[in-house]
VMD Tcl script that draws the C-alpha trace (Angstrom):
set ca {
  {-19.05 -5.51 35.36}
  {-21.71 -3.13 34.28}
  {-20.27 -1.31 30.96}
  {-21.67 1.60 29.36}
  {-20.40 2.73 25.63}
  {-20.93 6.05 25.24}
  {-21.85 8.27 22.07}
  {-22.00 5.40 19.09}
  {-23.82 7.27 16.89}
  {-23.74 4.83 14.07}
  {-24.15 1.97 16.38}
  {-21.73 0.15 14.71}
  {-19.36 -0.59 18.04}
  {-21.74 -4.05 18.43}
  {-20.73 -5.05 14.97}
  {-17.02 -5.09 15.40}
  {-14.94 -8.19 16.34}
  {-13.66 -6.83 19.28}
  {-17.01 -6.11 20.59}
  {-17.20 -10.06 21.72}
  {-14.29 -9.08 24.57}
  {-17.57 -8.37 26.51}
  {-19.40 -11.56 25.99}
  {-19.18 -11.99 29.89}
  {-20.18 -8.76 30.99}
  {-23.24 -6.49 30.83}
  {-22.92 -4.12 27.79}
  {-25.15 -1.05 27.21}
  {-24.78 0.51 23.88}
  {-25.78 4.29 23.54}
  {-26.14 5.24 20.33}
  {-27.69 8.96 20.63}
  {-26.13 11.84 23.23}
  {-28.30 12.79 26.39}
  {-28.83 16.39 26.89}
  {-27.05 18.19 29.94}
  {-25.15 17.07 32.51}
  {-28.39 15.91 34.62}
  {-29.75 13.67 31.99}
  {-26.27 11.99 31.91}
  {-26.01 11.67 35.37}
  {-29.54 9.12 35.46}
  {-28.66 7.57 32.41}
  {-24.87 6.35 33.56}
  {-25.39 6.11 37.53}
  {-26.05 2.88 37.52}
  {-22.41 1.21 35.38}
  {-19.14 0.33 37.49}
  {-16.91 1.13 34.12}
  {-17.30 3.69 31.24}
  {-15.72 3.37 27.54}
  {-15.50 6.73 26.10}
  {-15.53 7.15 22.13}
  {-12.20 10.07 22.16}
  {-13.71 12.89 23.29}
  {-17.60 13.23 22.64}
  {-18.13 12.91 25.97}
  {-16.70 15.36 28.59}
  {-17.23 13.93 32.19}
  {-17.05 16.90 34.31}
  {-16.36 17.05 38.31}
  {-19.83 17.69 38.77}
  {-21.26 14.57 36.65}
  {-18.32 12.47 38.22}
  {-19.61 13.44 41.63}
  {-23.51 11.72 40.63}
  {-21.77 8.33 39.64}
  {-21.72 6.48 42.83}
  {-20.79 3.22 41.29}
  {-18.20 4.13 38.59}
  {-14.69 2.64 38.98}
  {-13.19 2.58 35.95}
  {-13.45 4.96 32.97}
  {-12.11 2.99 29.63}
  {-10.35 5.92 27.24}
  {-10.20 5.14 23.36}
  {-6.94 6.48 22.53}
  {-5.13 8.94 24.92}
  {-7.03 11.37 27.46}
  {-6.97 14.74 25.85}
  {-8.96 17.28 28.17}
  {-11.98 15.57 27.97}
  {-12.25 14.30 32.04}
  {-11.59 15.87 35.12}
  {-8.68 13.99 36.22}
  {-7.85 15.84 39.73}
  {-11.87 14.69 40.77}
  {-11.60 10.94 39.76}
  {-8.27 10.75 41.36}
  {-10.15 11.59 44.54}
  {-13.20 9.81 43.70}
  {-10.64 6.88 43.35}
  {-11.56 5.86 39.72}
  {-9.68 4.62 37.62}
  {-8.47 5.90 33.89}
  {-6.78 3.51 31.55}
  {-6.13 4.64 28.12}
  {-5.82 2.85 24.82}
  {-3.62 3.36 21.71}
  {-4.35 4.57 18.05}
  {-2.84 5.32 14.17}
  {-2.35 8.14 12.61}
  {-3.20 6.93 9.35}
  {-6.52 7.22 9.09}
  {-6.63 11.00 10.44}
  {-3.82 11.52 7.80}
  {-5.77 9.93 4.86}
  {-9.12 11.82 5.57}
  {-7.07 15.35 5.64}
  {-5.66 14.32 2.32}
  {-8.83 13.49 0.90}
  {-10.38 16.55 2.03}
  {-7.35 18.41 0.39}
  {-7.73 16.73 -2.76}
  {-11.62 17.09 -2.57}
  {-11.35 21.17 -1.77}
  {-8.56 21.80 -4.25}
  {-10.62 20.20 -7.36}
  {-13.99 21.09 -6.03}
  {-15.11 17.82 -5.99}
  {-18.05 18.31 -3.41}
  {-19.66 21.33 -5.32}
  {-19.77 20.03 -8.40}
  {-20.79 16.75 -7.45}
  {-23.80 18.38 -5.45}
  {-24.30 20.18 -8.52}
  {-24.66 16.95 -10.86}
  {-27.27 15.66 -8.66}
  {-28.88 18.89 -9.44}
  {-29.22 18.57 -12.98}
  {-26.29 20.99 -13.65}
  {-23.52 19.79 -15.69}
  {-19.59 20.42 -14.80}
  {-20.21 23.64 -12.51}
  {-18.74 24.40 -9.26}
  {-21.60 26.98 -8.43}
  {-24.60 28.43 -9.90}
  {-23.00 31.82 -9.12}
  {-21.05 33.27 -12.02}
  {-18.42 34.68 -9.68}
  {-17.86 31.63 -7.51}
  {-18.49 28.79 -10.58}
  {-14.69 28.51 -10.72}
  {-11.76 26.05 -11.78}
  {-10.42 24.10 -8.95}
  {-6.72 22.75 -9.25}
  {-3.82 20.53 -8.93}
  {-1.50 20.28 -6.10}
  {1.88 20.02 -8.03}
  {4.10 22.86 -7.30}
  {2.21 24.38 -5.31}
  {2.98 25.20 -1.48}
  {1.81 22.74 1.34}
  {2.29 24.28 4.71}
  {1.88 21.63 8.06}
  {1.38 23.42 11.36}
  {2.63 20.13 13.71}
  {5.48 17.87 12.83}
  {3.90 14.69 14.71}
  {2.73 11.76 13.50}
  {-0.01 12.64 11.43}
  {1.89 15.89 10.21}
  {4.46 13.70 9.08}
  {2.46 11.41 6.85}
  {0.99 14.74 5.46}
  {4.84 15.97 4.96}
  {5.02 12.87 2.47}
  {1.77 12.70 0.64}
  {2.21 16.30 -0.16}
  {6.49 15.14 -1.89}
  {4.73 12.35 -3.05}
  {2.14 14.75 -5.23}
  {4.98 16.92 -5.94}
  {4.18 19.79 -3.63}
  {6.97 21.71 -1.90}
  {6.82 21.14 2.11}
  {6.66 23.84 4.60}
  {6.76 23.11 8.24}
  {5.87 25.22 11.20}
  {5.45 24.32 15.02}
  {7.62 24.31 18.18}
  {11.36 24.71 17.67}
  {12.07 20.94 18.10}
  {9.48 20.04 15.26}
  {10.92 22.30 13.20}
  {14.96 21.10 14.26}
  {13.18 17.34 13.11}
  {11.48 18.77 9.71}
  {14.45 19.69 8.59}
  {16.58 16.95 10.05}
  {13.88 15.16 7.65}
  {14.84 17.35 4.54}
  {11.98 19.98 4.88}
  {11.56 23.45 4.37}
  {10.68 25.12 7.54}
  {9.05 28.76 7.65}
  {10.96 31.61 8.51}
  {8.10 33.29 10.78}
  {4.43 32.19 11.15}
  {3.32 35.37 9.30}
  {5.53 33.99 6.09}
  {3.55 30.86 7.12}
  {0.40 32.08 6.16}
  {1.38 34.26 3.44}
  {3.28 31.95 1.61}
  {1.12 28.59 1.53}
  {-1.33 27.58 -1.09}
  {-2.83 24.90 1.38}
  {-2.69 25.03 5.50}
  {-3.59 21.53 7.49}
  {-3.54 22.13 11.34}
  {-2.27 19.39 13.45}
  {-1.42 20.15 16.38}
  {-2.97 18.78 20.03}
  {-5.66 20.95 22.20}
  {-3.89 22.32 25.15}
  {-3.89 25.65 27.13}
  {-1.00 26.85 24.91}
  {-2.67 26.29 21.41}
  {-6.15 26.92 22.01}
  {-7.29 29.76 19.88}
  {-3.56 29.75 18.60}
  {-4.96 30.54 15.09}
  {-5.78 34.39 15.01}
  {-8.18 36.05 12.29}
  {-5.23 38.25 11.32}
  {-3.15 35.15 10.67}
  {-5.69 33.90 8.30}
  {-6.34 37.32 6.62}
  {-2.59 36.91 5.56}
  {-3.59 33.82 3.41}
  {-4.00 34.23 -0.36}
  {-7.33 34.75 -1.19}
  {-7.12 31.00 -3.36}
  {-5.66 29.59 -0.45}
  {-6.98 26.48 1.08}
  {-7.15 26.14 5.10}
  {-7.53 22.57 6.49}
  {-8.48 21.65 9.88}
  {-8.60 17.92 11.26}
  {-7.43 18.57 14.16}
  {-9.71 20.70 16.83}
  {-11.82 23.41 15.72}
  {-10.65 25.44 19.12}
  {-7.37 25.74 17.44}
  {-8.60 28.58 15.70}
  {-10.42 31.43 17.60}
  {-13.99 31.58 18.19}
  {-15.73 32.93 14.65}
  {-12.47 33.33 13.24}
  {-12.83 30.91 10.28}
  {-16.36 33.03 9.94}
  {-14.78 36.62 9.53}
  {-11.79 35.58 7.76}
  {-14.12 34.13 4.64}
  {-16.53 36.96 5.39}
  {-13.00 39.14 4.43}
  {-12.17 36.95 1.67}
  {-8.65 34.85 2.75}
  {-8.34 32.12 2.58}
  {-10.65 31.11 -0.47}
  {-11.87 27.92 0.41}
  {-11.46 26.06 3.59}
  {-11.96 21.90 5.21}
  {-12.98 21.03 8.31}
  {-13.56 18.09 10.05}
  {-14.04 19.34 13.34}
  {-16.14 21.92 15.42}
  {-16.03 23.13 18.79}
  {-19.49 22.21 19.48}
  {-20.42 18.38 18.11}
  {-22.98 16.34 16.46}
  {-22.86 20.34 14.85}
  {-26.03 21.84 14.84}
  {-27.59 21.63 11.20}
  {-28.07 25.66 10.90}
  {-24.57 26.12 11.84}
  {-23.03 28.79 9.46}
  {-20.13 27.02 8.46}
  {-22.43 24.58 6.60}
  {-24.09 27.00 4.45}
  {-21.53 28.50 2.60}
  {-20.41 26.91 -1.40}
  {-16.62 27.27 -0.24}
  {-16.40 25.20 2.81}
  {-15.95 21.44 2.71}
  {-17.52 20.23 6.51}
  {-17.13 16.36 7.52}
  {-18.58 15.25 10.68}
  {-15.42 14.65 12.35}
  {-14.45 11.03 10.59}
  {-10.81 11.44 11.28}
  {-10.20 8.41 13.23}
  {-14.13 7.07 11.89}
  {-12.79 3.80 9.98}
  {-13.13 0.26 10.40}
  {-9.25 -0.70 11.22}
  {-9.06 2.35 13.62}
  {-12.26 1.61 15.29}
  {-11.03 -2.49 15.96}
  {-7.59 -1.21 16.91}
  {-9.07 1.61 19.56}
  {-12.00 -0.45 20.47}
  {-9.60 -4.04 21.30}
  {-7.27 -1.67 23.44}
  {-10.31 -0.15 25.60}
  {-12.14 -3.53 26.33}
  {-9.12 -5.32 27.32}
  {-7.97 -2.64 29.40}
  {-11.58 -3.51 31.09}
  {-10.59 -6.65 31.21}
  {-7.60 -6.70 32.79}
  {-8.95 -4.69 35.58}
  {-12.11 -6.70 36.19}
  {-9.37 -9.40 36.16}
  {-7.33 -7.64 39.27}
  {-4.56 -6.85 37.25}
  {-4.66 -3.12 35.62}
  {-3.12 -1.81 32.82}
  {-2.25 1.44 30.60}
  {-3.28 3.55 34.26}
  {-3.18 7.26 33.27}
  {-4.61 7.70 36.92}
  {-6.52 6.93 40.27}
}
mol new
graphics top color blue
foreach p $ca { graphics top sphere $p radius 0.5 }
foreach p [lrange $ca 0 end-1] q [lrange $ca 1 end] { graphics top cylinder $p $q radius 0.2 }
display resetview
């Protein structure tokens, strides 16, 4: 088969020791994004089978419709929004999906906790600077960061990842709050936690927020301005997940307004992000370029799963078919 891999932009996919799964096929590597739909169209008419990198690459019903000779589309990890399923069912292409971990994702959002709530980033940036043990060369924002102990984690998502989050944040002494859909909640405190009375106490009482919680019709934008404006205005918001969780510019106005006080993100609704995006620019906002799942293990473990899903169909025998 003919096998494109979409959207490695560290070009490390080659590298891994999975990759040699496709020693018998042809394997084209692209490491940098094309521009609009059209450009993608000519670069990937030509491959019978696509391996998709999560989400980076949205195959619409009109770029589906300019791949004559695409049969199967190879999913790292599970289908979430990104292709048009109801046009490659009639297309008659094939989806297979892979599997993944949560612990990576869960050890990056703890990382970025610990990093936000210490200030690690500003005063290392600082150091390299020349300026010794400040967070900022403003008076007003050259401030102390903190420890977690005691203090108030709050987990919007009881799943998987929210669940390792749940016991990092005992393990560092933090007191667990849990908010999500009644049956997370009925498990969080099956599981010994504190759940929140309403979503407004949610926001009010929690020293640090981490979102996790899947992109669907029902949670996009779920995360209003005015719930953020209840934060405390030392507050940490955390955001792994998908930046559409939270409504467009809301992150923007809320620290325009002051609550919450710092906030870190590893996601944006737009990605690679644009380098003057405002986000960036501003001393209390710690940005990653969405690394969640970015990590050796994850990458063999999603990466093994996709190519012998290709394999198995190139062999006449299918597997892991999300649809057709």
């Amino acid at each position: 088969m003919k096998i494109a891999i979409l959207d490695d932009y560290q070009d490390v996919v080659r590298q891994l020791d999975c990759f040699k799964l496709l020693q018998d096929h042809e394997v084209k590597v692209f490491t940098n994004r094309a521009v609009g739909a059209g450009q993608l169209a000519i670069r990937l008419a030509s491959f019978d089978a696509l391996v998709l990198i999560r989400e980076r690459t949205r195959l619409t019903r009109q770029l589906l419709q300019k791949l004559p000779n695409l049969k199967l589309i190879s999913q790292t990890g599970k289908v979430s929004g990104n292709i048009d399923i109801e046009m490659t069912t009639k297309l008659g292409i094939t989806i297979t999906e892979g599997i993944g971990d949560p612990t990576a994702p869960a050890e990056l959002t703890w990382a970025l906790i610990m990093a936000a709530s210490r200030r690690l980033t500003n005063y290392s940036s600082l150091l390299q600077q020349g300026t010794w043990q400040a967070a900022s060369i403003r008076p007003e924002h050259n401030q102390l960061g903190r420890v977690l102990k005691k203090r108030t984690l709050g987990i919007w998502g009881y799943g998987k990842i929210g669940k390792l989050i749940a016991g990092y944040g005992k393990a560092f002494g933090m007191q667990v709050m849990i908010w999500g859909r009644p049956a997370s909640l009925a498990q969080a405190i099956q599981d010994g936690h504190r759940v929140a009375s309403s979503k407004e106490d949610f926001f009010a009482e929690a020293d640090v927020i981490s979102m996790h919680l899947r992109l669907n019709d029902a949670t996009r934008g779920i995360v209003k301005q005015v719930d953020l404006a209840l934060m405390k205005p030392d507050a940490l918001f955390v955001n792994t997940s998908r930046a559409e969780l939270v409504e467009t510019d809301g992150l923007l106005n809320a620290l325009d307004q002051g609550r919450p006080g710092f906030v870190a993100i590893d996601v944006f609704e737009s990605e690679p992000v644009a380098p003057d995006h405002p986000l960036l620019r501003r001393e209390n906002v710690l940005a990653t370029p969405h690394l969640g799942y970015v990590e050796k293990d994850s990458y063999e473990l999603y990466f093994s799963a996709a190519f012998q899903n290709i394999l198995d169909f190139a062999a006449g025998t299918p597997k892991n078919i999300l649809a057709t």
